[in-house]
C-alpha positions as CSV (number, residue, x, y, z in Angstrom):
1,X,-16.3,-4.5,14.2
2,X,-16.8,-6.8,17.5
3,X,-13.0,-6.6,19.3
4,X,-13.6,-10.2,19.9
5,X,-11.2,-10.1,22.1
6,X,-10.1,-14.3,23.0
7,X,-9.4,-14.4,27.0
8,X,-8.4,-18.3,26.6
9,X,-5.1,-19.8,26.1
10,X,-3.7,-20.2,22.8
11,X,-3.2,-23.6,21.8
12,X,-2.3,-23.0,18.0
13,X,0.8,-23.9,16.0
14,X,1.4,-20.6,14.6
15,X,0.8,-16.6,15.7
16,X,0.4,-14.5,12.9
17,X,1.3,-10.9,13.9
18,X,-1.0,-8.0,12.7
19,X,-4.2,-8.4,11.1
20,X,-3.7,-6.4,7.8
21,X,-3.8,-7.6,4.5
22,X,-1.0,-10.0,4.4
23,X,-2.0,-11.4,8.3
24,X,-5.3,-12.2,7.2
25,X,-4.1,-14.0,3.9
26,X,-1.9,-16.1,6.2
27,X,-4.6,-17.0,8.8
28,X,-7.2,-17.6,6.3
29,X,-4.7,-20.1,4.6
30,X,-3.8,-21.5,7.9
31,X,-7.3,-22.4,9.6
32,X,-7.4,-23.3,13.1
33,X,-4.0,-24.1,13.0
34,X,-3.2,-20.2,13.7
35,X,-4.2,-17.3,15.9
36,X,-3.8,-13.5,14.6
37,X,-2.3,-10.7,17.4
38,X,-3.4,-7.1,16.4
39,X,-2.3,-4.6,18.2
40,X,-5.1,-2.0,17.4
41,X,-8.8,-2.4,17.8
42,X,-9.6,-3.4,14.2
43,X,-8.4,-4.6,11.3
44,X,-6.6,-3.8,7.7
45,X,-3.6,-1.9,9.1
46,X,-3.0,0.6,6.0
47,X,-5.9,-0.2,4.2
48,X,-8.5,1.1,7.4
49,X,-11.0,3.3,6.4
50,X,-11.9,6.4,8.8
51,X,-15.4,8.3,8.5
52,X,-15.8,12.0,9.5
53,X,-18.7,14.2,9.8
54,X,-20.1,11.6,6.9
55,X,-17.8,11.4,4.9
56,X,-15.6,8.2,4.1
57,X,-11.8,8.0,3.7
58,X,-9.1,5.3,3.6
59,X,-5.9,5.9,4.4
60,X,-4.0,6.7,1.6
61,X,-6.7,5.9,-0.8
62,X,-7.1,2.5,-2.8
63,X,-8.9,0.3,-4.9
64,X,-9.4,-3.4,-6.1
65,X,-7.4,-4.6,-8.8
66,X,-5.3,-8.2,-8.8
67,X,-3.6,-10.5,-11.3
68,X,-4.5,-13.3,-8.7
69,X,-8.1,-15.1,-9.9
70,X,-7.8,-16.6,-6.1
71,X,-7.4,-13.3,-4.5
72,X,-10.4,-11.8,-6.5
73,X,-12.6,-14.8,-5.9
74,X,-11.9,-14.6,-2.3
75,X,-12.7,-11.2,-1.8
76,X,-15.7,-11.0,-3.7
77,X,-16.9,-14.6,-2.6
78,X,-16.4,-12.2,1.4
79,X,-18.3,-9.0,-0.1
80,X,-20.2,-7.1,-2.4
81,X,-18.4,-5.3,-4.5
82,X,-19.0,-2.7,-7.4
83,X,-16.8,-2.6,-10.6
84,X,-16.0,0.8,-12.6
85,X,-14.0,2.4,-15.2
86,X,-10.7,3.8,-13.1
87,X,-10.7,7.8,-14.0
88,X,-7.2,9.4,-13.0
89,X,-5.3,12.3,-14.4
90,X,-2.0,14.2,-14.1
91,X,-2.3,18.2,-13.3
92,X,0.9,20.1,-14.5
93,X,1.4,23.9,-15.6
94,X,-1.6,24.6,-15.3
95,X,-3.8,22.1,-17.7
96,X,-5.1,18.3,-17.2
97,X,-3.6,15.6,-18.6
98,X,-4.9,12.1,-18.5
99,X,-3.1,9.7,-17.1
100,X,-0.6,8.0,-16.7
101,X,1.2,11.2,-19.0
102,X,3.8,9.1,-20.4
103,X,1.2,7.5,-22.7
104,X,-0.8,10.7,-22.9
105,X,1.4,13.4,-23.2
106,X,0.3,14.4,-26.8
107,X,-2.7,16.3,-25.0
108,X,-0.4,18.9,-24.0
109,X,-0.9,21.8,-25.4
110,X,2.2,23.3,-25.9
111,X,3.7,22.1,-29.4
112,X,7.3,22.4,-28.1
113,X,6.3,20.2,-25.4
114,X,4.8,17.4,-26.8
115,X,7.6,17.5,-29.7
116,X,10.1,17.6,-26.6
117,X,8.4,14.4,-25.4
118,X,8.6,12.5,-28.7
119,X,11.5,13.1,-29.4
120,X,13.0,11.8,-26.1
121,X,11.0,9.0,-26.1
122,X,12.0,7.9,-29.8
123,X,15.5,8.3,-28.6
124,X,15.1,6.3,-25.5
125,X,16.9,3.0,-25.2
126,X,18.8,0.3,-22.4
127,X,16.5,0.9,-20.2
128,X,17.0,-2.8,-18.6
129,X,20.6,-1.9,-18.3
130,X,19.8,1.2,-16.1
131,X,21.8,1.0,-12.8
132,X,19.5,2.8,-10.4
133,X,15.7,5.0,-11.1
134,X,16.9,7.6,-12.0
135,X,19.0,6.7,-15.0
136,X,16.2,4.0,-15.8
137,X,13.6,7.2,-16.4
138,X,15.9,9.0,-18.6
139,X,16.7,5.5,-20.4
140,X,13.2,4.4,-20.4
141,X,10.9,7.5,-21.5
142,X,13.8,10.5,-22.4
143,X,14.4,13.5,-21.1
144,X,11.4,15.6,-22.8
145,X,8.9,13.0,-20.6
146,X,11.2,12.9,-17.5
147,X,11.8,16.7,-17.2
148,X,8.2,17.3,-17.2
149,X,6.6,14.7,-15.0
150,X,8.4,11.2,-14.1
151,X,11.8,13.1,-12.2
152,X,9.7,16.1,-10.5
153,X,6.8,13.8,-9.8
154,X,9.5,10.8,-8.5
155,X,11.2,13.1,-6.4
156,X,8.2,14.9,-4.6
157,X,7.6,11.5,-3.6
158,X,11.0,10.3,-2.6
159,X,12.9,12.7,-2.3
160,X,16.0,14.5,-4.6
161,X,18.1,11.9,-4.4
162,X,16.7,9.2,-7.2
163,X,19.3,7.3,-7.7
164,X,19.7,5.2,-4.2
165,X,16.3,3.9,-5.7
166,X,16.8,0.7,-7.5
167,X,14.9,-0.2,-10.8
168,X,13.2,-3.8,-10.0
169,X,10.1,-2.5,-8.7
170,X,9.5,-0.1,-11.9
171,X,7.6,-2.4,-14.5
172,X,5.3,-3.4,-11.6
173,X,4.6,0.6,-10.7
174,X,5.4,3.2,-13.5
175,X,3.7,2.7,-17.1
176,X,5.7,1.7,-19.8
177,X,5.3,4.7,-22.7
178,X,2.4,5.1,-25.0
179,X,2.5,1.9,-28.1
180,X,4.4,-0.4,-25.1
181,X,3.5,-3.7,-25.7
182,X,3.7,-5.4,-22.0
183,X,2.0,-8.5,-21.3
184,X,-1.1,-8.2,-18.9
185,X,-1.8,-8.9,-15.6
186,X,-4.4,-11.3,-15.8
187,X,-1.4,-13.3,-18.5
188,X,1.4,-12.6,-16.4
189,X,0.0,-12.9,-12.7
190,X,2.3,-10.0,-11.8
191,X,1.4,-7.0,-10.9
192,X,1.6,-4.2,-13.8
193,X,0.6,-0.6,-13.8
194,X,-3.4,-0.1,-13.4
195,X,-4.2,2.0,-16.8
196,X,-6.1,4.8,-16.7
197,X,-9.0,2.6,-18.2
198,X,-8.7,-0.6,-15.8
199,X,-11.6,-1.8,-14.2
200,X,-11.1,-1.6,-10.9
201,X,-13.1,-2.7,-7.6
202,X,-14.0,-1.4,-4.1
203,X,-17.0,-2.7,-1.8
204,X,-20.5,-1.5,-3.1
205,X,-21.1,-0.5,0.7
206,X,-19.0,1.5,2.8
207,X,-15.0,1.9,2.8
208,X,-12.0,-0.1,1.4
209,X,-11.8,-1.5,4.8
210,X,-14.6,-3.0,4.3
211,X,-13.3,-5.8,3.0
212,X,-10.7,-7.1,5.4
213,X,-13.6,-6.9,8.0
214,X,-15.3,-9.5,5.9
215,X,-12.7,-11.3,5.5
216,X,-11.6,-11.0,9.4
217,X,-14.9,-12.9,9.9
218,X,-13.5,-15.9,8.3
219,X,-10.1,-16.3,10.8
220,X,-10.7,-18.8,13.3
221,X,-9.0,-16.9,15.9
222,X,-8.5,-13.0,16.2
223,X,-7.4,-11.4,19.3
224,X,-7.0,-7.6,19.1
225,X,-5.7,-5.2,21.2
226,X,-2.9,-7.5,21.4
227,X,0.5,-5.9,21.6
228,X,3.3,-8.4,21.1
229,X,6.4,-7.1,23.4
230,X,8.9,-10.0,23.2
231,X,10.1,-12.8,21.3
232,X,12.4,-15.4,22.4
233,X,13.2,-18.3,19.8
234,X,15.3,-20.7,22.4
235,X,12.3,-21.3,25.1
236,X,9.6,-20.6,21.6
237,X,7.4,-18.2,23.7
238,X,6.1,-15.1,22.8
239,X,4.7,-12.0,25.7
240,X,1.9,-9.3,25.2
241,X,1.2,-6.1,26.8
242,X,-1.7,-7.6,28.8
243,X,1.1,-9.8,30.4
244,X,0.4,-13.3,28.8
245,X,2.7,-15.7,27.5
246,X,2.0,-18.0,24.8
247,X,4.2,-20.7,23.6
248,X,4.6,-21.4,19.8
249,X,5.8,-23.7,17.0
250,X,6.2,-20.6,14.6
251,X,5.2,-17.3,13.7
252,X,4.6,-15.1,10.9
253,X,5.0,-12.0,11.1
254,X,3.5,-8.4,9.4
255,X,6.1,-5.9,11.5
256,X,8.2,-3.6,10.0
257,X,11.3,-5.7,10.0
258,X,13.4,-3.3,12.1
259,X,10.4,-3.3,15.0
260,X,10.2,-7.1,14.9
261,X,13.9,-7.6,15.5
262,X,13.7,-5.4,18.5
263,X,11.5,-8.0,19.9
264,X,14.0,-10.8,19.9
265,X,17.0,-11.2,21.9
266,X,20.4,-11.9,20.8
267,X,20.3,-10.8,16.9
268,X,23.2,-11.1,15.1
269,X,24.8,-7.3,15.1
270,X,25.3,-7.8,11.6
271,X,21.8,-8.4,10.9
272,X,21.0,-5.6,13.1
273,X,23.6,-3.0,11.7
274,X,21.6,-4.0,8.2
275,X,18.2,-3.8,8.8
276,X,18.2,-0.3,10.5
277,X,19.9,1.0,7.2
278,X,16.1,0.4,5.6
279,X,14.6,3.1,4.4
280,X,10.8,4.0,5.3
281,X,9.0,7.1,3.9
282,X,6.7,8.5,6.3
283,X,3.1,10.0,4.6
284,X,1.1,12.6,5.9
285,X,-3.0,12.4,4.8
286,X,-4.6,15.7,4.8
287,X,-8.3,14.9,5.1
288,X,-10.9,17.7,3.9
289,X,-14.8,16.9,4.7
290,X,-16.9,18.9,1.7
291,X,-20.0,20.5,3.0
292,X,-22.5,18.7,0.3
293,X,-21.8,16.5,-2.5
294,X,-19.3,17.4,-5.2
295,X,-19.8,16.5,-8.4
296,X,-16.9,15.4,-10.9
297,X,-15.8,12.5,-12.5
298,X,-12.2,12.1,-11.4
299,X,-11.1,9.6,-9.1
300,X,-6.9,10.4,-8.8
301,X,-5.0,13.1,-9.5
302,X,-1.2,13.2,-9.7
303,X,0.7,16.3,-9.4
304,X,4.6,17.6,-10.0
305,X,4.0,21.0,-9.5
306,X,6.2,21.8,-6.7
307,X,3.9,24.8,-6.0
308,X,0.8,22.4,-5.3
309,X,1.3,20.6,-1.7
310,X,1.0,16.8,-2.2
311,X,1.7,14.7,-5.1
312,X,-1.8,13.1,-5.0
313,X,-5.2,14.0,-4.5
314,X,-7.9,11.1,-4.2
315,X,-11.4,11.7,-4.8
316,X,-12.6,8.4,-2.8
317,X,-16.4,9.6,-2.9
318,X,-16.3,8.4,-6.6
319,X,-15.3,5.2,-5.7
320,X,-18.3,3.5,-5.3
321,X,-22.0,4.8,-6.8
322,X,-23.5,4.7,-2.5
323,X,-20.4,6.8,-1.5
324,X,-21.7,9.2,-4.2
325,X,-24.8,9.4,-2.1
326,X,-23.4,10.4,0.6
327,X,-24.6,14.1,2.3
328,X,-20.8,15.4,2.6
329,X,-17.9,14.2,0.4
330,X,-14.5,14.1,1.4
331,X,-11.3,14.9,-0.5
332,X,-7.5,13.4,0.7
333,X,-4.2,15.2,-0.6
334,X,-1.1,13.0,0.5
335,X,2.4,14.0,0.9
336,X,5.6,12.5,1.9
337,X,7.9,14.0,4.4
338,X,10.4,15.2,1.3
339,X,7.4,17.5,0.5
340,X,8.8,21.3,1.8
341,X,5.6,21.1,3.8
342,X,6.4,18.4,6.1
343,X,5.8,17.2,9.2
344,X,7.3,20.3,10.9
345,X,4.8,22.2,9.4
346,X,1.9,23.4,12.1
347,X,-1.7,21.7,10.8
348,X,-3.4,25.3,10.1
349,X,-0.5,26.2,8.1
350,X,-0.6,23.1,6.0
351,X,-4.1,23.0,6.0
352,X,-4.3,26.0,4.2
353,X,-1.0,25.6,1.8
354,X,-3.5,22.1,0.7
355,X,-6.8,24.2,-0.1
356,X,-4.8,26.7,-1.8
357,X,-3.6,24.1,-4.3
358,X,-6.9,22.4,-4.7
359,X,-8.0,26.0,-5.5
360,X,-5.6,26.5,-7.9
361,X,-6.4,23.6,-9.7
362,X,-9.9,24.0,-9.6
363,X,-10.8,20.8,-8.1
364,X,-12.7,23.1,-5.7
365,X,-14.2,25.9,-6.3
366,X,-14.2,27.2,-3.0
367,X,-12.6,27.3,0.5
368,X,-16.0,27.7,2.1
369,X,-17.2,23.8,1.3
370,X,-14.4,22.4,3.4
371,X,-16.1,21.9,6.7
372,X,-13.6,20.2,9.0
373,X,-9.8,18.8,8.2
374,X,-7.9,16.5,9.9
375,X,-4.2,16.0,9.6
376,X,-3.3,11.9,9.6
377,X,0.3,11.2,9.5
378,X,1.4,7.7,8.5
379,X,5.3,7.0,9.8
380,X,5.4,3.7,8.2
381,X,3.8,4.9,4.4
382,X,5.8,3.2,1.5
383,X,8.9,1.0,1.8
384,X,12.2,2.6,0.0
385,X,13.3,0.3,-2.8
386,X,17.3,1.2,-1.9
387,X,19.6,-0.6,-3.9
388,X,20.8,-2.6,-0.8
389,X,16.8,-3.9,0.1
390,X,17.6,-7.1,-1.4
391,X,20.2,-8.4,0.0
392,X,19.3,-7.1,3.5
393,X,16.1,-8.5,3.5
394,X,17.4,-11.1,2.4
395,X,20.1,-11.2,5.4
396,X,17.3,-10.3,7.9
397,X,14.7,-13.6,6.7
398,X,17.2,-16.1,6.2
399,X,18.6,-15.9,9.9
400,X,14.9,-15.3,11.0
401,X,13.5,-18.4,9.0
402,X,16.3,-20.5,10.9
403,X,14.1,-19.7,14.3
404,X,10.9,-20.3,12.6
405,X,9.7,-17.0,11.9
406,X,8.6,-15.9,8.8
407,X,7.9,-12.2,7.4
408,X,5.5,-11.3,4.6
409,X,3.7,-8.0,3.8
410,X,4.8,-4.1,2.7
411,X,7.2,-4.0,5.6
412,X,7.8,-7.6,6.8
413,X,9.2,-7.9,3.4
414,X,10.1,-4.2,2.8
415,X,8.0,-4.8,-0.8
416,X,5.7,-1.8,-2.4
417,X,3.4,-4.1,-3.1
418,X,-0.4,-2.9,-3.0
419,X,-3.1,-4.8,-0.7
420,X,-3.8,-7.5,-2.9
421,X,-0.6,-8.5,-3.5
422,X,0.0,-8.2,0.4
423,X,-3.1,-10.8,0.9
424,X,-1.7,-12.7,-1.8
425,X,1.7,-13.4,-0.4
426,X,0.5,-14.1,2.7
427,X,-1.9,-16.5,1.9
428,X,0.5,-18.3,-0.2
429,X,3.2,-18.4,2.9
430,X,0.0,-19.7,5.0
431,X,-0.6,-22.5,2.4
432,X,3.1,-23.0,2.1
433,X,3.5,-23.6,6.2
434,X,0.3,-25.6,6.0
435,X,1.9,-28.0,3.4
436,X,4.9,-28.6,5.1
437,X,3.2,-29.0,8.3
438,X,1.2,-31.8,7.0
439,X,4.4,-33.2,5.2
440,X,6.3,-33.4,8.6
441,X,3.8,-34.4,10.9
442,X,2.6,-37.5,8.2
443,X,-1.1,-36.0,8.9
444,X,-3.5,-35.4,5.4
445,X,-3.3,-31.1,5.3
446,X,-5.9,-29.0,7.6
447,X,-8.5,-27.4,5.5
448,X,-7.7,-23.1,5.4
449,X,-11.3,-21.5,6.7
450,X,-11.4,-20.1,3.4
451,X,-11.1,-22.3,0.5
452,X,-9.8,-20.4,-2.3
453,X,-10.4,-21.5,-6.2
């Protein structure tokens, strides 16, 4: 993508900070009325894409899927984008099961198991009562489901310790149980758990970053390589790294809450005290570049085995039908630092723990096709839902709302929240800003570069 790189002044109202998902759903909202700081030389923040020896990868691996008809008209209004049958599975002791396993566990096939399973689940009740995750999985599924995949799988990911987690974010990320009635996204517009047969989305035509680089075209004006350094609310001016300051009316911001504080002088130690008590999991991406193409039909796998390195292995060459055309395929394994191969771990060590898994599994056949690896760690992966991350953020937005600053996006709002919903929430905040704008200043309200029906 061109850096397009601004050298002139900045005369807009408001400075959205970081071009990812949320930034550009703010900007796009907001018109001319804003100008977007990235720090990096493109855009999409977690949702880049990387290519290596031909092969295409995006961090952490994604696809298209909203409740929002706005958010879906505006991306495929920016792009082309193909639409397939999402294929995921679960591998544990040593078989396949579709998934997500809670509503598939009756293709076990150990009798004892699936009876287990049943049985939990027909004794499982209060589940809305739970008082942190880990009592909601016991509550929600029983112990025969829990014991096999939801606790092991749960804590490869966050760790031992399940109950500091609380249980708001669970009906919009963990299935409900097989014969659930839930109502659906498209009825609710709230995010629920993509099913294993969800139609999902990703460009027809390169990466998943792909499409924030479309819609990156549509911001009036995007400065990269623009590292914010300070912000000072009494004289409402802002500094970068390349040594310019630029005044502003108001900013919304995509920073990790705790980094964004650091930038402003004079935050209440309160606020302070709380927000560095927020929990982020860092990810590591092991990236493996097949020699050839490899044929199968799976798109995820999710994994408990604690023997197998990673709890998820993405398959992002069948993500798209020209990605399967490819000359080399790539396949990413992601673990989080609670993984007993963590970042400690020397890459050629880990490397090979990774293959040895995808061996065992079989989603390889052999150690030969990887050509090249690279090792991509991700400090800032997925936002902790803690039982205090409410009321701090909480704490943290009101006081920074009072200055005019406003925080949206996986970290500005410590949310896990997928890219859509990221772009959703911040073009609503844009339109939100742009309405009361227009309300104060008596003026009709500016048109957002991207009209969205």
């Amino acid at each position: 993508m061109d850096s397009r790189l601004n050298a002139s002044k900045i005369k807009a109202d408001t400075i959205v900070i970081g071009a990812g998902p949320a930034g550009l759903g703010a900007a796009l909202a907001l018109g001319d009325s804003a100008t977007v700081l990235e720090s990096r030389e493109s855009v999409g923040g977690l949702c880049s894409t990387l290519t290596l020896d031909g092969a295409i990868f995006d961090l952490g691996g994604h696809s298209f899927h909203t409740p929002h008809p706005e958010i879906r008209h505006l991306v495929f209004s920016a792009l082309e984008m193909e639409e397939q049958n999402r294929d995921a599975w679960c591998w544990l002791n040593g078989e396949w099961v579709r998934y997500p396993f809670q509503q598939h566990f009756s293709e076990l096939a150990d009798p004892d198991s699936r009876h287990a399973c049943q049985i939990g689940l027909d004794a499982a009740g209060g589940w809305r009562e739970a008082a942190n995750f880990d009592e909601y999985l016991d509550r929600r599924f029983g112990r025969g489901i829990t014991e096999l995949f939801m606790r092991p799988y749960n804590r490869k990911l966050w760790g031992a310790d399940l109950t500091r987690l609380d249980t708001e974010w669970a009906a919009e990320r963990v299935a409900a149980p097989v014969d659930s009635t839930e109502t659906s996204m498209s009825e609710s517009r709230r995010r629920s758990p993509i099913p294993r047969e969800a139609v999902i989305a990703y460009p027809a035509k390169g990466g998943f970053g792909e499409i924030f680089q479309a819609l990156a075209k549509r911001v009036a004006d995007l400065r990269l390589r623009q590292c914010v350094i300070s912000i000072d609310p009494k004289t409402l001016t802002l500094r970068t790294t390349n040594g310019e300051t630029t005044p502003w009316s108001r900013i919304i911001s995509t920073l990790p809450l705790p980094a964004l504080l650091r930038l402003i002088p004079n935050v209440p130690a309160a606020i302070t005290s709380a927000v560095s008590e927020l929990e982020a999991l860092p990810i590591t991406v092991v990236m493996l570049v097949l020699e050839g193409r490899y044929e199968t039909i799976r798109q995820r796998i999710y994994c408990p085995d604690e023997n197998i390195i990673g709890h998820k292995v993405v398959l992002n060459h069948n993500s798209s039908r020209w990605l399967r055309t490819l000359p080399r395929h790539g396949i990413q394994v992601e673990l989080s630092d609670f993984n007993r191969f963590n970042s400690s771990t020397d890459t050629k060590s880990l490397v090979n723990a990774v293959v040895a898994g995808l061996l065992r599994m079989g989603v390889i056949p052999s150690a030969d096709l990887v050509r090249r690896n690279t090792v991509f760690r991700i400090p800032f992966g997925y936002p902790v839902q803690t039982r205090s991350r409410n009321n701090t953020v909480a704490l943290a937005q009101n006081w920074l709302r009072e200055h005019r600053i406003y925080t949206v996006g996986r970290f500005g709002e410590w949310a896990y929240i997928n890219s859509d919903e990221a772009l959703y929430r911040g073009h609503c905040l844009g339109m939100q800003l742009a309405v009361t704008e227009s309300t104060q200043c008596g003026a009709p309200p500016r048109q957002p570069a991207a009209v969205v029906r």
